[in-house]
C-alpha positions as CSV (number, residue, x, y, z in Angstrom):
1,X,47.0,151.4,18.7
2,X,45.8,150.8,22.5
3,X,45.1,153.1,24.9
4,X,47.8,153.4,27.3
5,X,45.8,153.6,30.1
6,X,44.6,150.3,29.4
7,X,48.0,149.3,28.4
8,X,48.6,149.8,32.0
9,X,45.8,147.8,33.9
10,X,46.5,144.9,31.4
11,X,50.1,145.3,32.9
12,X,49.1,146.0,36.4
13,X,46.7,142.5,36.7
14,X,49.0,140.4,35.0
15,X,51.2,141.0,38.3
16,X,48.7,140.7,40.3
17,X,47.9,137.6,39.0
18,X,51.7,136.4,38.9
19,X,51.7,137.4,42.5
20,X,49.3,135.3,43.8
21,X,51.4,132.7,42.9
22,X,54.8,134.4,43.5
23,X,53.7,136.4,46.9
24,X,57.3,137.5,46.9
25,X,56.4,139.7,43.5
26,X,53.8,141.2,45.4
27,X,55.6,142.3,48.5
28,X,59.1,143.3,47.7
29,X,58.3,145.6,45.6
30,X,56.1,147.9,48.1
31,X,58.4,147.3,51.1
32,X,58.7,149.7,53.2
33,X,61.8,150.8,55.2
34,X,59.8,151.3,58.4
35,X,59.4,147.3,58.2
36,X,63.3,146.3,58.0
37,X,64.4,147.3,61.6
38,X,61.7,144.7,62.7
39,X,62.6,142.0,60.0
40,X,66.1,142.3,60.5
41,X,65.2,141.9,64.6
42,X,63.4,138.9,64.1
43,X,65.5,137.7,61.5
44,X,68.9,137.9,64.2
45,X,67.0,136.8,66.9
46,X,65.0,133.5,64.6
47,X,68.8,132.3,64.1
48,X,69.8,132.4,67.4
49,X,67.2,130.5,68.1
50,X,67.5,128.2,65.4
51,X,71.2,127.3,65.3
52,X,71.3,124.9,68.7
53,X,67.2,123.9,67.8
54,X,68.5,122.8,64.4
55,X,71.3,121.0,65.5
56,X,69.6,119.1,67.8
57,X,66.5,118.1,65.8
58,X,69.4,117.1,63.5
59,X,69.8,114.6,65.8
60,X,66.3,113.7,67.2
61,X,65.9,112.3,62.9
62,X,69.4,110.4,63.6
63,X,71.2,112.8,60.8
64,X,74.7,114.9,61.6
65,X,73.9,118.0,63.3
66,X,75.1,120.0,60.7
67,X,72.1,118.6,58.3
68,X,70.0,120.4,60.8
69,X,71.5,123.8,60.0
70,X,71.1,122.6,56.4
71,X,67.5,122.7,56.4
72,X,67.1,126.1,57.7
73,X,69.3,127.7,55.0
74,X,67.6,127.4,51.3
75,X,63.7,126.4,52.6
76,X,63.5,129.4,54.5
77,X,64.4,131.4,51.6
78,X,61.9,129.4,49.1
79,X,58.9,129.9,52.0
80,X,59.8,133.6,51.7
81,X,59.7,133.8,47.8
82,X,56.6,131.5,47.3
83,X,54.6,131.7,51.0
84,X,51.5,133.6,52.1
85,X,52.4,134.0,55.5
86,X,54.2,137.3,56.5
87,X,55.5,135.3,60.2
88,X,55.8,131.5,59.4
89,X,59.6,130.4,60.2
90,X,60.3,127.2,58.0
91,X,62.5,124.8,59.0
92,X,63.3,121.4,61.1
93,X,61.1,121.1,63.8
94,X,60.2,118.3,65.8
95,X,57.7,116.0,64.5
96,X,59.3,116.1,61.2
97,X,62.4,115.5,62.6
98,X,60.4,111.8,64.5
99,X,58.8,110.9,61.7
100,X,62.5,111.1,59.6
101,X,64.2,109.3,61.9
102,X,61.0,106.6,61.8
103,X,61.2,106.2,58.3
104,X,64.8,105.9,57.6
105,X,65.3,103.6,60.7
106,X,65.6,100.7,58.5
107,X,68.8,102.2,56.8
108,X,71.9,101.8,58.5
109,X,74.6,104.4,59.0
110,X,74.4,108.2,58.6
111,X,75.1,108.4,54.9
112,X,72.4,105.4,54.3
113,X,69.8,107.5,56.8
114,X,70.9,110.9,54.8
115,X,70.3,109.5,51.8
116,X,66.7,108.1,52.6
117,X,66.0,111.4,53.8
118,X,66.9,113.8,50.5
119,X,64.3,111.6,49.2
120,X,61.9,111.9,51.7
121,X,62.0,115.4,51.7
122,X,61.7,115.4,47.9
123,X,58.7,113.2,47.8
124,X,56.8,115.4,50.0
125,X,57.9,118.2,48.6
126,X,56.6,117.5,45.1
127,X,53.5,115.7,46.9
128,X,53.0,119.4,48.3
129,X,53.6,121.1,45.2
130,X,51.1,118.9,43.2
131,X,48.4,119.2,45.7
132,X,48.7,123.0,46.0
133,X,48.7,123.3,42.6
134,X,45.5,121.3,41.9
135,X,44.2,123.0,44.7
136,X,43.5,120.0,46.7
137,X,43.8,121.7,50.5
138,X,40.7,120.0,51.1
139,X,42.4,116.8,51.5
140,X,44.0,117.2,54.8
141,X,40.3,117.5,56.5
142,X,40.7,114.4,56.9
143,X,43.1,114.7,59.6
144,X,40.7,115.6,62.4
145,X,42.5,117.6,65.5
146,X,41.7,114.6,67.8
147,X,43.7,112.5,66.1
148,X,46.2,115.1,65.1
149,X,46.2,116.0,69.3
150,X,46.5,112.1,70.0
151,X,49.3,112.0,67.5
152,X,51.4,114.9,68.5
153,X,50.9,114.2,72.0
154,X,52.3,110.4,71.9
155,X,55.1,112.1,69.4
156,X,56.3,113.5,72.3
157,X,56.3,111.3,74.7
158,X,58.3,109.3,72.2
159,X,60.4,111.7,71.3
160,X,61.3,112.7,74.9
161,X,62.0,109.3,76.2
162,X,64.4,108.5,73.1
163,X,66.2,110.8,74.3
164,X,67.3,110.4,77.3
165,X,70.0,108.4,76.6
166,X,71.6,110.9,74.9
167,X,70.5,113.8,78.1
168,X,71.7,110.8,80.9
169,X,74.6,109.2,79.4
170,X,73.2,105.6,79.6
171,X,74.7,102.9,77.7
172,X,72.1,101.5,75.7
173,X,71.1,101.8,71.7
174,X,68.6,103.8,69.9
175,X,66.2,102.7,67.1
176,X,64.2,101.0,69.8
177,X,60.3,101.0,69.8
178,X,58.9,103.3,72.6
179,X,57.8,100.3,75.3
180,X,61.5,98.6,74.5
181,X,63.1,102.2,75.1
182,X,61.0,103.1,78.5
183,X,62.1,99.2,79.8
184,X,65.7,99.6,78.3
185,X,66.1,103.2,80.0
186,X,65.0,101.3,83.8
187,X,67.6,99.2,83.4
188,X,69.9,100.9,82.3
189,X,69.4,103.9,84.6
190,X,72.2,102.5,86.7
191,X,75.4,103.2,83.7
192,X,74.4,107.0,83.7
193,X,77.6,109.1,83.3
194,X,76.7,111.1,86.3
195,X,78.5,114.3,84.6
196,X,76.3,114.3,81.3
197,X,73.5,114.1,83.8
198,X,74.4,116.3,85.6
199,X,74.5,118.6,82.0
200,X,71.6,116.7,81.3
201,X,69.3,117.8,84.1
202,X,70.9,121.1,84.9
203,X,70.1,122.3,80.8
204,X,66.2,121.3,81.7
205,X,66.0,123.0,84.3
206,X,67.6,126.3,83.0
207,X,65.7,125.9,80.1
208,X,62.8,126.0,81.8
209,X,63.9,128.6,84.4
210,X,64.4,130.8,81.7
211,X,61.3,130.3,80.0
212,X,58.9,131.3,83.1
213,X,60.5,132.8,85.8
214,X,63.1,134.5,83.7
215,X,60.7,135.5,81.2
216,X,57.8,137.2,83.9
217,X,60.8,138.6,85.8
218,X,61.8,140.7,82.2
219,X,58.0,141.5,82.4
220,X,58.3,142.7,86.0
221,X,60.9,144.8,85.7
222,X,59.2,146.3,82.9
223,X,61.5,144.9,79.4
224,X,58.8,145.9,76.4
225,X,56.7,142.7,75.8
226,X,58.4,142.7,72.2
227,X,61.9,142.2,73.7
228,X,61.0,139.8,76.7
229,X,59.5,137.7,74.6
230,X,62.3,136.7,72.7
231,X,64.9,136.8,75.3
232,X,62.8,134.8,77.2
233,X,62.7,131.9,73.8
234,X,66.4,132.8,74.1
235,X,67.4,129.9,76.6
236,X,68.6,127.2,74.0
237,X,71.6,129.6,72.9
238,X,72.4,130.0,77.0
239,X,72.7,126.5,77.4
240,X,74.6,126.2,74.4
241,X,77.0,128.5,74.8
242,X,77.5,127.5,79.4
243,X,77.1,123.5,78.3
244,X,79.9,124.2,75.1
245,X,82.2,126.4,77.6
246,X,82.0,123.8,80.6
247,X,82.8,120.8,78.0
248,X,85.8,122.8,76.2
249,X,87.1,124.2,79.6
250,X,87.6,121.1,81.6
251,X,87.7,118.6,78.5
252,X,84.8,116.6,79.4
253,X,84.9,114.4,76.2
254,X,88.0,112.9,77.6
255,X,88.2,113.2,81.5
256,X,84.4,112.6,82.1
257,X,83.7,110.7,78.7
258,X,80.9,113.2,77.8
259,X,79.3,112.7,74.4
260,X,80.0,115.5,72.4
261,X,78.8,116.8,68.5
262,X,82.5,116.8,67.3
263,X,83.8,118.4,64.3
264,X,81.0,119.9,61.5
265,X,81.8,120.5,58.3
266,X,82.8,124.3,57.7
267,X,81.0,125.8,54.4
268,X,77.9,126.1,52.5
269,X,75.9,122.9,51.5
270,X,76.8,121.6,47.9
271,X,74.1,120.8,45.3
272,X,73.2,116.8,47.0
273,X,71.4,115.0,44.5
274,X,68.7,112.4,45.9
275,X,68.3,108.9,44.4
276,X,65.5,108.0,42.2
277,X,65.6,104.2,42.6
278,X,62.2,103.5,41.8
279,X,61.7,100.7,44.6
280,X,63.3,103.2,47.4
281,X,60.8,106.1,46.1
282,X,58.1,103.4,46.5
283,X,59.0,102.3,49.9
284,X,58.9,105.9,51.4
285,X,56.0,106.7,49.4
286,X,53.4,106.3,52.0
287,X,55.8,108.2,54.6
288,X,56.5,111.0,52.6
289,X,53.0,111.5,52.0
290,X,52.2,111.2,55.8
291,X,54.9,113.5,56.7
292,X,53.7,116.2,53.6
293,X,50.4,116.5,55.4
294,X,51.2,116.4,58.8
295,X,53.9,119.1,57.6
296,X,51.2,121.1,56.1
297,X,48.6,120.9,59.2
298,X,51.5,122.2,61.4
299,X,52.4,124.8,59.6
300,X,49.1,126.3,58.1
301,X,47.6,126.1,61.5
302,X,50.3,128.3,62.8
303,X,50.7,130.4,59.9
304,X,46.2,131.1,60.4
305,X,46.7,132.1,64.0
306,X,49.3,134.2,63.8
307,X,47.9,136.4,60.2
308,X,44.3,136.2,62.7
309,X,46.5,138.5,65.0
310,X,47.1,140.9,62.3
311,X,44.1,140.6,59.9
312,X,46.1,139.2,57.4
313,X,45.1,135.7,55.0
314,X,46.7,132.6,54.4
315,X,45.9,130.8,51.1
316,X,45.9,127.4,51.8
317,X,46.9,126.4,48.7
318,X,49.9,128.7,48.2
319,X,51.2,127.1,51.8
320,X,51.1,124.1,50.1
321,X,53.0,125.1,46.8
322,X,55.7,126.9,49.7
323,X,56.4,124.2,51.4
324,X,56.5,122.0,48.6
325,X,59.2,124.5,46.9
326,X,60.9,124.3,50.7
327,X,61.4,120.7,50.8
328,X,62.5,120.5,47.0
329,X,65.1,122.7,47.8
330,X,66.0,121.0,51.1
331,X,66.4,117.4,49.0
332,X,68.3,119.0,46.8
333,X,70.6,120.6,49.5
334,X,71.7,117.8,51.7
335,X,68.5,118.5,54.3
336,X,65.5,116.5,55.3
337,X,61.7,116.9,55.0
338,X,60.9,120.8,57.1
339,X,58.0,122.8,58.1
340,X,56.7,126.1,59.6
341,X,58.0,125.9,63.2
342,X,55.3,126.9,66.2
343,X,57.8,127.7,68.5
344,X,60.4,129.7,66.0
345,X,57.6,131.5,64.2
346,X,55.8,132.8,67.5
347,X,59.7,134.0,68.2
348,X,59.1,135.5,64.8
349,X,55.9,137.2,65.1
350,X,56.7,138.7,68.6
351,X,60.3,140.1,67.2
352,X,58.8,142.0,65.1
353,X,58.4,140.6,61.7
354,X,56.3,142.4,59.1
355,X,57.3,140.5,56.3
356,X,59.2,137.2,54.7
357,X,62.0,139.2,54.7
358,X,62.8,138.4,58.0
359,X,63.3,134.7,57.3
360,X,65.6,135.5,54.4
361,X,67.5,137.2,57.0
362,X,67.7,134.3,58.7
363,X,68.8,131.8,56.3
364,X,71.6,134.4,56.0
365,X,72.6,134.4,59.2
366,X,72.9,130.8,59.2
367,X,75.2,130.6,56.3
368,X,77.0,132.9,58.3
369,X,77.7,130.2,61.1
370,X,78.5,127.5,58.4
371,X,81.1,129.5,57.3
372,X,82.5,130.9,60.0
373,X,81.8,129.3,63.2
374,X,81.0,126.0,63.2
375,X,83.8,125.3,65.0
376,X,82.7,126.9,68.0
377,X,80.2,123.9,68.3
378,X,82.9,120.8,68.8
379,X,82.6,120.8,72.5
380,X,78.9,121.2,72.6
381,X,77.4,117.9,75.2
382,X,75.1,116.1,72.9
383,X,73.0,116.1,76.6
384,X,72.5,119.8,75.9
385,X,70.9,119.3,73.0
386,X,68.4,116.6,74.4
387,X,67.5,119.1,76.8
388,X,66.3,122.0,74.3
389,X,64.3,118.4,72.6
390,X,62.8,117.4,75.3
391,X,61.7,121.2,76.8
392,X,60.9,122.2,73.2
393,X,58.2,119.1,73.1
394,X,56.5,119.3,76.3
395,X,54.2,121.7,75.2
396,X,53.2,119.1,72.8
397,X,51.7,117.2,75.3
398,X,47.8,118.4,75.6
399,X,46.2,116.0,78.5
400,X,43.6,119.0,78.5
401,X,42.5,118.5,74.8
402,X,41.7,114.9,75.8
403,X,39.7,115.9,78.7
404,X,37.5,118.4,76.1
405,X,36.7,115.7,73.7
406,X,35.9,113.5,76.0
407,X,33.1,115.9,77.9
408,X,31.9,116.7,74.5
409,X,32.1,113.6,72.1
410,X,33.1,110.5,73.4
411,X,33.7,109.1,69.9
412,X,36.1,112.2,69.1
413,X,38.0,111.0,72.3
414,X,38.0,107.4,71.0
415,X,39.5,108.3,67.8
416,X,42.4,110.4,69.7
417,X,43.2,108.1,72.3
418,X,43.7,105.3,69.9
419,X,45.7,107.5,67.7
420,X,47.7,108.3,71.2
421,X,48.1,104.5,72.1
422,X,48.9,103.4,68.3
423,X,51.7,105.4,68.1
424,X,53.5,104.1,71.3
425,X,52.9,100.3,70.5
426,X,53.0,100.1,66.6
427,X,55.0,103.5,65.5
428,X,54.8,106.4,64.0
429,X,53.2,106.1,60.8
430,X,51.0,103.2,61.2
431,X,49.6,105.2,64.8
432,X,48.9,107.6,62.5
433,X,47.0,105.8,59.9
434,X,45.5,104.0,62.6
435,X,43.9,106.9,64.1
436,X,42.9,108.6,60.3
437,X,41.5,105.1,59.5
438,X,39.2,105.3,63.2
439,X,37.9,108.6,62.7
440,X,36.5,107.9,59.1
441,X,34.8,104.8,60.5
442,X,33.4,106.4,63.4
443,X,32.0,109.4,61.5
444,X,30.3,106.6,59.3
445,X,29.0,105.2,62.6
446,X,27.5,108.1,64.0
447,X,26.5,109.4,60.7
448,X,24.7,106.2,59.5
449,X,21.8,106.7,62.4
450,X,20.8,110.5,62.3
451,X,18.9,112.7,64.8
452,X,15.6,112.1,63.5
453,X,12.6,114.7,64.9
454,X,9.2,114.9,65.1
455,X,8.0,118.0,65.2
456,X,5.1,120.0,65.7
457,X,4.0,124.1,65.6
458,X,5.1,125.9,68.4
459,X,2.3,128.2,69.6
460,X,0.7,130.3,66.8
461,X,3.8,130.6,65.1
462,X,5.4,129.1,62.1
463,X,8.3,127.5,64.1
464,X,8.2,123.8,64.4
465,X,10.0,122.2,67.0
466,X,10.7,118.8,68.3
467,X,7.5,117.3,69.9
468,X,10.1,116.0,72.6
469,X,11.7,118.9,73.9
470,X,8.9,121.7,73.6
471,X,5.1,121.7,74.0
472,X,3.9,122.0,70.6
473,X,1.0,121.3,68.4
474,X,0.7,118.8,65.9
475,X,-2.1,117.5,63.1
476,X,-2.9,113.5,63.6
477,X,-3.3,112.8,59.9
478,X,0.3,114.0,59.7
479,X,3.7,113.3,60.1
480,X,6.3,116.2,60.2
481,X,10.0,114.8,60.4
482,X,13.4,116.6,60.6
483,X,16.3,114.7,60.1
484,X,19.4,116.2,61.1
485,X,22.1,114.6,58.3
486,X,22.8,114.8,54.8
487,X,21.2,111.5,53.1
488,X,23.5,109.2,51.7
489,X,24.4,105.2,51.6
490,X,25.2,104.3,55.4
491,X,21.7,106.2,56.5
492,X,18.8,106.0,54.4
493,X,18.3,102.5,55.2
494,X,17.4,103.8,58.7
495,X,15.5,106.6,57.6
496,X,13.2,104.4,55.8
497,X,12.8,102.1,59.1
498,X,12.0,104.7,61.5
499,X,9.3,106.3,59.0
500,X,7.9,102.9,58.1
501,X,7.3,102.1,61.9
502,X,6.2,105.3,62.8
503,X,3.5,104.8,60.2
504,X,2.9,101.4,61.3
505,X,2.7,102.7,64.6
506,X,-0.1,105.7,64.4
507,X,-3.0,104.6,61.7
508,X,-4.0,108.0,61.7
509,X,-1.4,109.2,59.4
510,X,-2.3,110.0,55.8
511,X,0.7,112.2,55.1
512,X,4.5,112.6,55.9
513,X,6.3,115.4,55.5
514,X,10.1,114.8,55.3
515,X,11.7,118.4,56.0
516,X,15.2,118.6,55.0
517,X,16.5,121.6,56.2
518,X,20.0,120.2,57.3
519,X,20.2,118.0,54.1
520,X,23.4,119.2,52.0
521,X,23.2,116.2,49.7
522,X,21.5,113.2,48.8
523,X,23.2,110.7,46.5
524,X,22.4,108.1,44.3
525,X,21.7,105.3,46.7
526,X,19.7,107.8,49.4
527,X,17.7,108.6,46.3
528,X,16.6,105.4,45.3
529,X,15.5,104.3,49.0
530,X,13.3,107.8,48.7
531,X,11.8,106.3,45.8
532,X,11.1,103.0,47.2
533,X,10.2,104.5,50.3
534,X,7.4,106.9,48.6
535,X,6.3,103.3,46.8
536,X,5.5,101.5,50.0
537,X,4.3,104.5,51.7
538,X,2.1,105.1,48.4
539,X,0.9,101.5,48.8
540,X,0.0,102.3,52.3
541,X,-2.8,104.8,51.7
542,X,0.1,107.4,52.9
543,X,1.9,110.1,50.8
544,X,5.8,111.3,51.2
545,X,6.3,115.0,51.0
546,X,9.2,116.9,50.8
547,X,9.9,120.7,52.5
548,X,12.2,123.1,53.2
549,X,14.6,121.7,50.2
550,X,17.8,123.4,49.9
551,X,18.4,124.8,46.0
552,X,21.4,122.2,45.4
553,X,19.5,119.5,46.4
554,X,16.3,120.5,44.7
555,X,18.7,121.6,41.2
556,X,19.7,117.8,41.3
557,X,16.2,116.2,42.1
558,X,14.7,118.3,39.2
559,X,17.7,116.3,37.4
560,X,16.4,113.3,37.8
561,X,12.4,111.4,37.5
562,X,12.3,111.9,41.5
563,X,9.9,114.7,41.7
564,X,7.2,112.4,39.0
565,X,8.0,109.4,41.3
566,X,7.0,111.5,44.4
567,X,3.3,112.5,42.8
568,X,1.1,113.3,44.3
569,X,3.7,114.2,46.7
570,X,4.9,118.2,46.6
571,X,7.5,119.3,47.7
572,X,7.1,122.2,49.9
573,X,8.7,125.3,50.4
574,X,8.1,125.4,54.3
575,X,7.1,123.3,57.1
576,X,4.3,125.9,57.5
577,X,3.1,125.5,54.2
578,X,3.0,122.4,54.1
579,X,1.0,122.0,57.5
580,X,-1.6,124.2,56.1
581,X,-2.0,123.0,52.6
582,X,-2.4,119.5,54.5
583,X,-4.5,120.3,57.4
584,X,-7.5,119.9,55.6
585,X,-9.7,121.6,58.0
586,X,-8.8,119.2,60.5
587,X,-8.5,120.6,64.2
588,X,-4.6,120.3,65.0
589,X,-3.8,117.8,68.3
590,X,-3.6,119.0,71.9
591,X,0.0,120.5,73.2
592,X,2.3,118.0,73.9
């Protein structure tokens, strides 16, 4: 028989390990009651927040309003059983709301455009899944944040000038590109119904009245940071609720022919089932997938700065296998594609949430309001709604971000300013792909010429520096050269040219030392220009050392015939040793 004890450990990691991938498993049953008055704080205050946000980023992806409320009823509660993040609050938010409406733009009417997006969201959700559970979080690196900035930033813009039909009243169409919507809305600026304007304007304004002034004048008074906070995020409900009562009182729809949401359907959400026409699922393949790691980005990033504030970790990998479970269930629940929210889960984390919980509260809360009172919401100005869109994605705009990269790495600012442009003038997802597609080929630019040094002792130390930028010694029979990059296809071409001239150059030289202390990797082709490069050197009267080699790279050299190729070449351990095995009682050069 086994020892209980051990019987008990066994018992006790298997949990563990179970938790790791069911984080739910791992917190519900430790909770502690001191946490619930903060989760169920958050939680009330989340879905006040949430029920006029989703409604209208309902309508920012062209869906019925009450698709938006869909989507922040079952993810939430999947994020909570499967996420890593104690604060994260899943559901519509802007950008996924854009790049919905991009993608199903093609389909006409709402059911067509619903329909399009239960796949989406499926798509990306098992595109999440898979990834998180190959543990491929890696991949979305290649999103650099200038292009994500440039992307997010000409989201906006795009997202706020679509609406302004909707928060002026003027008679024109959507679906339009953003240059045909800017030129449409001048000319159309003189049909503006001057009453959904007026709502229009006037819902801005308090919105963002009640987001600064109000909010510092909370803090003035002296309202506990943890409750001005939220009141302050509380101006989409105010607007709401004046904009709904204003509209219903004086029957706007009919006297002043205000656009209103209309009648949503009371009830829960029944099981939707998406299509799986093979052609559609291969049409919104390369959307879904663009959507599933933009998705990601937004969220993890938030999720990582608000567990920073606590000392709490995010696994990377289980906010992939989350969200993934969170858009599943959204297909499968008459929603569209969702993610972590930056604005609702900041709400969240100030509220007072200590755990997931809090979003399950949510969710609740807004099954609560499909049951009950959705018909409070029939007079509710559609203009109101464009208001909390357009305030909500302001703050995406980041001119400053542009300024940075462009002080720092004018190739960084390249990448995000086309990424900004190629989203206004060719869409969405193309902008996108535009930018991703930029970055890669500029990092193969500036990485196929390296910072190449040559360096020399500093003083009577064993520091070598660059012979440019300090006043060092160096020996004339040989060469010392740092360069500053991994080796790989695009650069050792160039490498090879700059020591071949350098040789050419200085007939002195007998030997060159090649120190590759910032060289992660050197692959097949970088390794056979070494080779050929230690040849011609060789044939030269000259001989190619190697130092400072880091263990990886010298593992897979020892791999391979390199290091017999290189004879009598060594390879050195330091620059130092090197310079004195080689000085061969030669007097070293005069500081330069």
């Amino acid at each position: 028989m086994g020892c209980p004890a051990m019987t008990e450990v066994g018992k006790v990691r298997a949990m563990r390990r179970i938790a790791r991938f069911i984080p739910i498993l791992g917190w519900l049953p430790t909770y502690r009651r001191d946490d619930l008055p903060g989760d169920l704080m958050a939680g009330i205050i989340v879905a006040i927040v949430l029920v006029p946000q989703g409604m209208a980023y309902a309508m920012l992806a062209n869906l019925p309003p009450e698709i938006g409320l869909y989507a922040s009823l079952v993810p939430p509660v999947l994020y909570g059983i499967f996420g890593s993040s104690r604060a994260l609050a899943v559901g519509p938010v802007a950008i996924m709301s854009l790049m919905t409406a991009s993608a199903t733009a093609a389909y006409a009417g709402s059911a067509g455009r619903l329909e399009v997006a239960l796949v989406l969201a499926l798509i990306s959700g098992l595109l999440l899944l898979a990834m998180g559970l190959l543990r491929l979080d890696l991949l979305v690196n290649f999103l650099s944040h200038p292009v994500i900035s440039g992307f997010t930033s000409a989201a906006a813009l795009v997202i706020a000038f679509s609406q302004l039909r909707h928060l002026l009243g003027l008679e024109m169409s959507g679906g339009l590109s953003f240059f045909e919507t800017v030129w449409q809305s001048v000319q159309h600026l003189a049909t503006a119904n001057p009453v959904t304007a007026a709502l229009g304007v006037g819902s801005v304004a308090v919105l963002l009245a009640w987001r600064g002034p109000v909010g510092r004048l909370l803090r003035a008074i002296g309202v506990p940071a943890g409750l001005a906070g939220p009141i302050a995020k509380g101006g989409p409900l105010v607007v709401v609720a004046g904009g709904t009562a204003l509209a219903a009182v004086f029957h706007l729809d009919v006297t002043a022919g205000v656009a209103t949401v209309g009648a949503i359907p009371e009830g829960l959400p029944g099981l939707a089932l998406p299509s799986f026409d093979p052609d559609l699922w291969r049409e919104l393949a390369p959307a879904a997938a663009l959507i599933a790691i933009v998705g990601f980005l937004e969220s993890v990033s938030v999720a990582r700065a608000l567990a920073s504030k606590r000392r709490q970790k995010i696994d990377a990998n289980q906010e992939l296998i989350a969200l993934g479970s969170a858009n599943i269930g959204a297909a499968f629940t008459g929603a569209y594609p969702v993610a972590g929210g930056f604005g609702r889960s900041v709400v969240n984390f100030s509220s007072g949430a200590a755990t997931p919980l809090a979003s399950i509260i949510t969710a609740v809360l807004i099954g609560v309001t499909l049951l009950f009172l959705t018909p409070l919401f029939h007079a509710l100005p559609r203009a109101v709604l464009a208001a909390i869109i357009v305030v909500a994605v302001a703050a995406l705009i980041d001119l400053a971000s542009f300024r940075s990269a462009w002080r720092y790495d004018r190739t960084d600012a390249a990448a995000q300013a086309v990424t900004f442009v190629a989203v206004l003038a060719i869409g969405v997802e193309l902008g996108i792909v535009a930018g991703i597609v930029l970055s890669l080929l500029l990092h193969l630019w500036r990485t196929s010429r390296p910072h190449i040094a040559v360096v020399g002792r500093v003083g009577a130390t064993e520091h070598f520096r660059n012979v440019r930028r300090h006043t060092v010694t160096t020996l004339p029979q040989v060469l010392a050269v740092r360069v500053d990059e991994s080796l790989y296809f695009a650069n050792a071409s160039y490498l090879e040219g700059f020591l071949l001239s350098a040789v050419a150059d200085d007939p002195r030289v007998r030997d060159v030392v090649l120190i590759c202390s910032a060289v992660n990797v050197i692959d097949a082709s970088a390794l056979e220009t070494l080779e050929t490069l230690s040849s011609e050197l060789r044939d030269a009267g000259v001989t190619l050392h190697l130092a400072e080699v880091k263990g990886p790279v010298s593992d897979r050299l020892a791999q391979t015939g390199f290091l017999e190729h290189l004879a009598p070449g060594r390879v050195f351990l330091s620059t130092h040793e090197a310079m004195v095995a080689l000085a061969g009682g030669a007097a070293a050069q005069a500081p330069r």
